[in-house]
Each structure stands twice: as C-alpha cells, then as structure tokens.
BATOR-687628 format. One record per atom (N, C-alpha, C): residue number from 1; residue in three letters; atom name; y, z, x. Coordinates in nm, 3 decimals, padded with zeros to 5 digits. Example, Ala and Ser with C-alpha at 12.3 -4.5 7.8 and 13.67 -1.06 7.14 Angstrom:
2
SITE resi resn name      py      pz      px
SITE    1  Ala    N -00.569  00.780  01.319
SITE    1  Ala   CA -00.450  00.780  01.230
SITE    1  Ala    C -00.330  00.780  01.320
SITE    2  Ser    N -00.225  00.708  01.285
SITE    2  Ser   CA -00.106  00.714  01.367
SITE    2  Ser    C  00.003  00.787  01.290
end
This chain:
83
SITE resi resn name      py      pz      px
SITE    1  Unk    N -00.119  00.000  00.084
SITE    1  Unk   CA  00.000  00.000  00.000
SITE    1  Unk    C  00.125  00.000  00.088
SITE    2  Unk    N  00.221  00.079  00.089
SITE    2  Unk   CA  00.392  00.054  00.089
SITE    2  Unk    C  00.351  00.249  00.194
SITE    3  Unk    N  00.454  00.213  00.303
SITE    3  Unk   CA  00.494  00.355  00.346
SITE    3  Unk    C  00.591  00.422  00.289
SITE    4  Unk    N  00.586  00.554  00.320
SITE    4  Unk   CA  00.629  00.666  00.283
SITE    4  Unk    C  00.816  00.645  00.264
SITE    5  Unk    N  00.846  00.581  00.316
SITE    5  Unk   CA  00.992  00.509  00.358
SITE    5  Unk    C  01.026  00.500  00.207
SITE    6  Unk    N  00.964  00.366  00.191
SITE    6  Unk   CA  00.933  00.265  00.103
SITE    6  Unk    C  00.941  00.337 -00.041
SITE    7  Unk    N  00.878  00.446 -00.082
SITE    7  Unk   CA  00.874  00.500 -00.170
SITE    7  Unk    C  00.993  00.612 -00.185
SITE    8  Unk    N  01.023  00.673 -00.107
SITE    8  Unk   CA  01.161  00.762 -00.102
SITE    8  Unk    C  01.281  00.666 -00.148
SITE    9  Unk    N  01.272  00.558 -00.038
SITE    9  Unk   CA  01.433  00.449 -00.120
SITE    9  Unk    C  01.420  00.382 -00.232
SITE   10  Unk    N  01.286  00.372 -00.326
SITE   10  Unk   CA  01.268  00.275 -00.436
SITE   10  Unk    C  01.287  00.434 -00.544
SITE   11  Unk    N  01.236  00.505 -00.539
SITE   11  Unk   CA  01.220  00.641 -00.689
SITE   11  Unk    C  01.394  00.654 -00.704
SITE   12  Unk    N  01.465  00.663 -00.655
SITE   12  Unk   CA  01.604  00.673 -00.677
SITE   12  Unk    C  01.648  00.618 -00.800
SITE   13  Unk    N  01.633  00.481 -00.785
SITE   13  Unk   CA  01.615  00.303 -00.834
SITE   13  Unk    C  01.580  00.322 -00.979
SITE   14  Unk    N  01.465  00.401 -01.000
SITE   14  Unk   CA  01.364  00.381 -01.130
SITE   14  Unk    C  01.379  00.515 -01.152
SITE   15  Unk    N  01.489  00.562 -01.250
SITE   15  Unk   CA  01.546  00.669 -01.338
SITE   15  Unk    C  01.380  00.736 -01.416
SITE   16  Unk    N  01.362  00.662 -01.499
SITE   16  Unk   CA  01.247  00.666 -01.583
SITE   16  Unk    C  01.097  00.701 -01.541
SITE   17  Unk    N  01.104  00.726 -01.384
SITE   17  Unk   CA  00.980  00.752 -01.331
SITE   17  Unk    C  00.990  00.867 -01.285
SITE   18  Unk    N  00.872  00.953 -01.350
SITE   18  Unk   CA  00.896  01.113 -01.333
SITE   18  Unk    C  00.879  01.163 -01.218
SITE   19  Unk    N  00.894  01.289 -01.141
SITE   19  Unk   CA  00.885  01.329 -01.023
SITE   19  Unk    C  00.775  01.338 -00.970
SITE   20  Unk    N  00.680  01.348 -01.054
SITE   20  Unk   CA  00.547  01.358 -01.043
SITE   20  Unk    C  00.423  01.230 -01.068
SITE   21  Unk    N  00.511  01.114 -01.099
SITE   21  Unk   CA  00.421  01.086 -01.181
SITE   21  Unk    C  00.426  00.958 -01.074
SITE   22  Unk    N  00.280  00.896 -01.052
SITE   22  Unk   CA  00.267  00.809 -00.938
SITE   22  Unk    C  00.360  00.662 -00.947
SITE   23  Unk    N  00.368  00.605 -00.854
SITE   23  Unk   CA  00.442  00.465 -00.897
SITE   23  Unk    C  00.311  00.367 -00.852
SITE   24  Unk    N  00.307  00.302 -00.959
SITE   24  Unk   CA  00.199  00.201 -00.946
SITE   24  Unk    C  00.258  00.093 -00.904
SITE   25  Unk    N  00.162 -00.001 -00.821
SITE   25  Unk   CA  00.184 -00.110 -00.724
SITE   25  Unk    C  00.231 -00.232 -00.856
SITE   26  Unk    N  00.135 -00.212 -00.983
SITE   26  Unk   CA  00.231 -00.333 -01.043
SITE   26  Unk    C  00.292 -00.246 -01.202
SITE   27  Unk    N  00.383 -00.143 -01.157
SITE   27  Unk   CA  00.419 -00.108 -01.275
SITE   27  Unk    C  00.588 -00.222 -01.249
SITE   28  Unk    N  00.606 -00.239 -01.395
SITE   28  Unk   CA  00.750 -00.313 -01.432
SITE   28  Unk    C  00.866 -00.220 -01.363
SITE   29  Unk    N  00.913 -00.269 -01.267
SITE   29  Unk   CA  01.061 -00.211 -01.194
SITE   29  Unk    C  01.214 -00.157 -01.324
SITE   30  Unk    N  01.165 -00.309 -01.364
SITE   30  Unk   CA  01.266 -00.288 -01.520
SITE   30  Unk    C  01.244 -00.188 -01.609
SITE   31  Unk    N  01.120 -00.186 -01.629
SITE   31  Unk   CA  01.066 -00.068 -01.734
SITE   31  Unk    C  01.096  00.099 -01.691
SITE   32  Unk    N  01.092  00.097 -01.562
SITE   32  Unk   CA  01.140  00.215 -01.488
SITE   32  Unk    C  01.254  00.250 -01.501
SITE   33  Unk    N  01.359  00.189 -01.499
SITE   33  Unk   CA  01.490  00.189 -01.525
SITE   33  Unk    C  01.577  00.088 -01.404
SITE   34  Unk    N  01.536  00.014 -01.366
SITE   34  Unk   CA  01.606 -00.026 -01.248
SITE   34  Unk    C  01.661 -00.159 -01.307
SITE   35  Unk    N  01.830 -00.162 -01.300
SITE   35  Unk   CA  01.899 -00.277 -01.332
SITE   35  Unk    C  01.969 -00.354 -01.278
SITE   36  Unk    N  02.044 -00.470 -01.278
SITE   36  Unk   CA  02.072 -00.539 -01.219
SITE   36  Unk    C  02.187 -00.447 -01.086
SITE   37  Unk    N  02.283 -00.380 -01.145
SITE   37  Unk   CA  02.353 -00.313 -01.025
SITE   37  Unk    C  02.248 -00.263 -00.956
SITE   38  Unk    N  02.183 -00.180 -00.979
SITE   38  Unk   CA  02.098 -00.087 -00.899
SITE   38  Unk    C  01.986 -00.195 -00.802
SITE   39  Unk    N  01.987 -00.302 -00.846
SITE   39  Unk   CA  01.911 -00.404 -00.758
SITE   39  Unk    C  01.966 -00.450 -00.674
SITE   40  Unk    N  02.060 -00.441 -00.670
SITE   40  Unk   CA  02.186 -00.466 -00.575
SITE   40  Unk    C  02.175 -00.442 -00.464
SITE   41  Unk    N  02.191 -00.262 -00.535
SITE   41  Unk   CA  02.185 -00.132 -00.402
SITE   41  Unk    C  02.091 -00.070 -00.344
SITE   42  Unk    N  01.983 -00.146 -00.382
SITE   42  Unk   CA  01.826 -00.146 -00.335
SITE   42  Unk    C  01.780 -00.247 -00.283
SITE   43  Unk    N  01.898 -00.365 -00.253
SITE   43  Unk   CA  01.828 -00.452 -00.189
SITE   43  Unk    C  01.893 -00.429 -00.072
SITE   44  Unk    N  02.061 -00.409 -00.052
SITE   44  Unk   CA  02.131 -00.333  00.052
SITE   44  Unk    C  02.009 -00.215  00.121
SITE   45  Unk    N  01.989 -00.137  00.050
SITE   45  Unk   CA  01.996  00.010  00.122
SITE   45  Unk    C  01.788 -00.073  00.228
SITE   46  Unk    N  01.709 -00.149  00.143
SITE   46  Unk   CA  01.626 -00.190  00.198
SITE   46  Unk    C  01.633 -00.264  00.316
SITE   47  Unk    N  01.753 -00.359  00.311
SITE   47  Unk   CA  01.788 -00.410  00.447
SITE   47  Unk    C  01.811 -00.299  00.559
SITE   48  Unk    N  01.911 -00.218  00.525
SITE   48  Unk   CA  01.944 -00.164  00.618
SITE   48  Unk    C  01.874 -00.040  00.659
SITE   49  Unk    N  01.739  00.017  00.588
SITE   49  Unk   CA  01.654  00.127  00.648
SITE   49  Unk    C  01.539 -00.002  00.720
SITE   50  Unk    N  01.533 -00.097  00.674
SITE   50  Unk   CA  01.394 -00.165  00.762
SITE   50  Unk    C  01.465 -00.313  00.850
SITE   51  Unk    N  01.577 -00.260  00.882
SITE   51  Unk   CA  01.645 -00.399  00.997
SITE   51  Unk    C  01.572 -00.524  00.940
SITE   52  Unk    N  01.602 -00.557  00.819
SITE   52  Unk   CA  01.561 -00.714  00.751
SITE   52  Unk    C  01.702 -00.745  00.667
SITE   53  Unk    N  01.667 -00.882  00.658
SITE   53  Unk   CA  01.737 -00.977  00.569
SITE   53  Unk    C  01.690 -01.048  00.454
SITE   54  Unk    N  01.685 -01.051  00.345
SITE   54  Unk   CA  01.622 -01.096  00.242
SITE   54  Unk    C  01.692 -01.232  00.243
SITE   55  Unk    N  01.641 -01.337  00.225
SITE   55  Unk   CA  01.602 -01.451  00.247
SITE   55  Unk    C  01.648 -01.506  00.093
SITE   56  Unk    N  01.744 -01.638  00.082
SITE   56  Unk   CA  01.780 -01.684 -00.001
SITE   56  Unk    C  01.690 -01.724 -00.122
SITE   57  Unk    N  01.565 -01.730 -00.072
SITE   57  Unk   CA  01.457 -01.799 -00.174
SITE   57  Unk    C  01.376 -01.648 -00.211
SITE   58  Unk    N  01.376 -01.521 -00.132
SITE   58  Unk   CA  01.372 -01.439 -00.212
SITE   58  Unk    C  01.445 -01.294 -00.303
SITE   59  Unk    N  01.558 -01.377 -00.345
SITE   59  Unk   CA  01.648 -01.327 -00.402
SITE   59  Unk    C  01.627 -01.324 -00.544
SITE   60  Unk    N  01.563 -01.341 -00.598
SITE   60  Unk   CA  01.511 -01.393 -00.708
SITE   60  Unk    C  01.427 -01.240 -00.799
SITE   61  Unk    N  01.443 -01.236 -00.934
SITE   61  Unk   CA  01.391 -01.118 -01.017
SITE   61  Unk    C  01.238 -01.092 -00.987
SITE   62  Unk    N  01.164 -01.218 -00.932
SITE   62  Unk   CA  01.044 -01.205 -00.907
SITE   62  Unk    C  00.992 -01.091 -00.802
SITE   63  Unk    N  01.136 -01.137 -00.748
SITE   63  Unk   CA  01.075 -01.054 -00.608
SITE   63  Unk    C  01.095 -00.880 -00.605
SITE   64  Unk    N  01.168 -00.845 -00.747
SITE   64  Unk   CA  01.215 -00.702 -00.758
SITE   64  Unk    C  01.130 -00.658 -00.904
SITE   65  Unk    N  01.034 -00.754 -00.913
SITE   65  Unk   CA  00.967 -00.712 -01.080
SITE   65  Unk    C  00.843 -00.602 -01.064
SITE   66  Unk    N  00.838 -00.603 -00.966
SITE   66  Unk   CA  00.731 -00.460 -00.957
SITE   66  Unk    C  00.712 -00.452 -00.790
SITE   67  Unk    N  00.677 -00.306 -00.798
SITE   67  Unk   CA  00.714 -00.215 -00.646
SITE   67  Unk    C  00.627 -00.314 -00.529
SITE   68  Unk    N  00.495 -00.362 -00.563
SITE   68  Unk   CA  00.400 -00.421 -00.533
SITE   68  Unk    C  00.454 -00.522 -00.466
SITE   69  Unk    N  00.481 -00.583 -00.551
SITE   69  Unk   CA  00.578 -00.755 -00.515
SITE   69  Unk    C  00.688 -00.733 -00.419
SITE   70  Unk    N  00.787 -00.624 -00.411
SITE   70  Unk   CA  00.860 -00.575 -00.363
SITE   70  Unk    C  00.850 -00.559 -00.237
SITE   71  Unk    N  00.774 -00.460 -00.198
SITE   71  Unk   CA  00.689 -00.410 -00.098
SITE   71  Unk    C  00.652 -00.511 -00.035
SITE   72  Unk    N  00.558 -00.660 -00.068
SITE   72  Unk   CA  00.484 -00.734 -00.022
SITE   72  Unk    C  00.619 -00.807  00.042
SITE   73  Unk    N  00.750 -00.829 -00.043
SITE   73  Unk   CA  00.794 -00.914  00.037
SITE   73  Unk    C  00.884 -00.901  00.147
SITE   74  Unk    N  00.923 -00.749  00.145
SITE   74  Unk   CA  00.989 -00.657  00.264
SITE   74  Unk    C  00.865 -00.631  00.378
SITE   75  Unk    N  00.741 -00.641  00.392
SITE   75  Unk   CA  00.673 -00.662  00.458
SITE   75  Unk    C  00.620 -00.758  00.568
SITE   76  Unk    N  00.642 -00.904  00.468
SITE   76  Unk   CA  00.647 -01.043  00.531
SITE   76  Unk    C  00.787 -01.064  00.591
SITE   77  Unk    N  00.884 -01.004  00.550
SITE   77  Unk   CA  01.013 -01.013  00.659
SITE   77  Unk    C  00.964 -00.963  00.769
SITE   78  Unk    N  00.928 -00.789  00.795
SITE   78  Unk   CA  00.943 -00.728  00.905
SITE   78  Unk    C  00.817 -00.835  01.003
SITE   79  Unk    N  00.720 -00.878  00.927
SITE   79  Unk   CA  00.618 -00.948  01.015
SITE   79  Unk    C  00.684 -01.066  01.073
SITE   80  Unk    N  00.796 -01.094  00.988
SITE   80  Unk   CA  00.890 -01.251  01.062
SITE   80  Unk    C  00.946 -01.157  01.171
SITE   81  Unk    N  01.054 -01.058  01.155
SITE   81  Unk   CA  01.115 -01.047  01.263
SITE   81  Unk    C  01.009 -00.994  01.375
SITE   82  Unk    N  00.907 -00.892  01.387
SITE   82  Unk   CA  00.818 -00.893  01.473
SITE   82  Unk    C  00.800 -00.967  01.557
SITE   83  Unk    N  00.752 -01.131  01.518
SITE   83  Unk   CA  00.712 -01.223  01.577
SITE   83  Unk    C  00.787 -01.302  01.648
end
C-alpha cells in the first residue's frame, strides 16, 4: 500500500473519515469529503512533502478519485525522479 507519510497528508483532506476508521485503497476521495479547493491543497502539500511534480496529464479527477489511484500515481513520479 501507501506509507505512513502518505496517509497523515491525505486524512486532513477527507473530513468524513473517522479517526479510527481505516482508509481503504479504493474508497471515493469525494465521498470522504475532499473537494475541489482541498484538491488543490493536497496536490501542493503532496508535491512538496515527496519532492515531485504532478504532470499535466495527471491532473485530472481520475487521478484524485480514490487514495489507491492517488498513491499509485505519486509513486510512479518518485520512481521517474529516482531514475
């Protein structure tokens, strides 16, 4: 899954997800509470805790529609800049 990081800067995001209560890899981001401002400031605050750039082609709702998808594609950045 997603590190420990990963999950501290996204629960902020998703009002609607209890303190306790797990975040599933494909629960709805939207359904959580997370809206267009707040996608904003979660795509900011993601750049700048994991030194990436989100990429014009994934700017897109797809890529913020669940933690899973999310995760997968802040992942394939850090593996670009790695390399």
């Amino acid at each position: 899954m997603w590190d420990d990081q990963f999950e501290q800067i996204l629960r902020p995001f998703v009002p609607f997800l209890g303190p306790q209560e797990e975040l599933a890899p494909d629960a709805e981001l939207k359904d959580l509470g997370l809206d267009s401002l707040a996608t904003v400031q979660l795509l900011g605050t993601l750049e700048e805790a994991y030194q990436v750039r989100f990429r014009d082609s994934a700017l897109t709702m797809d890529t913020f529609r669940t933690a899973g998808v999310l995760w997968d594609t802040v992942q394939s950045m850090l593996h670009t800049t790695a390399s």
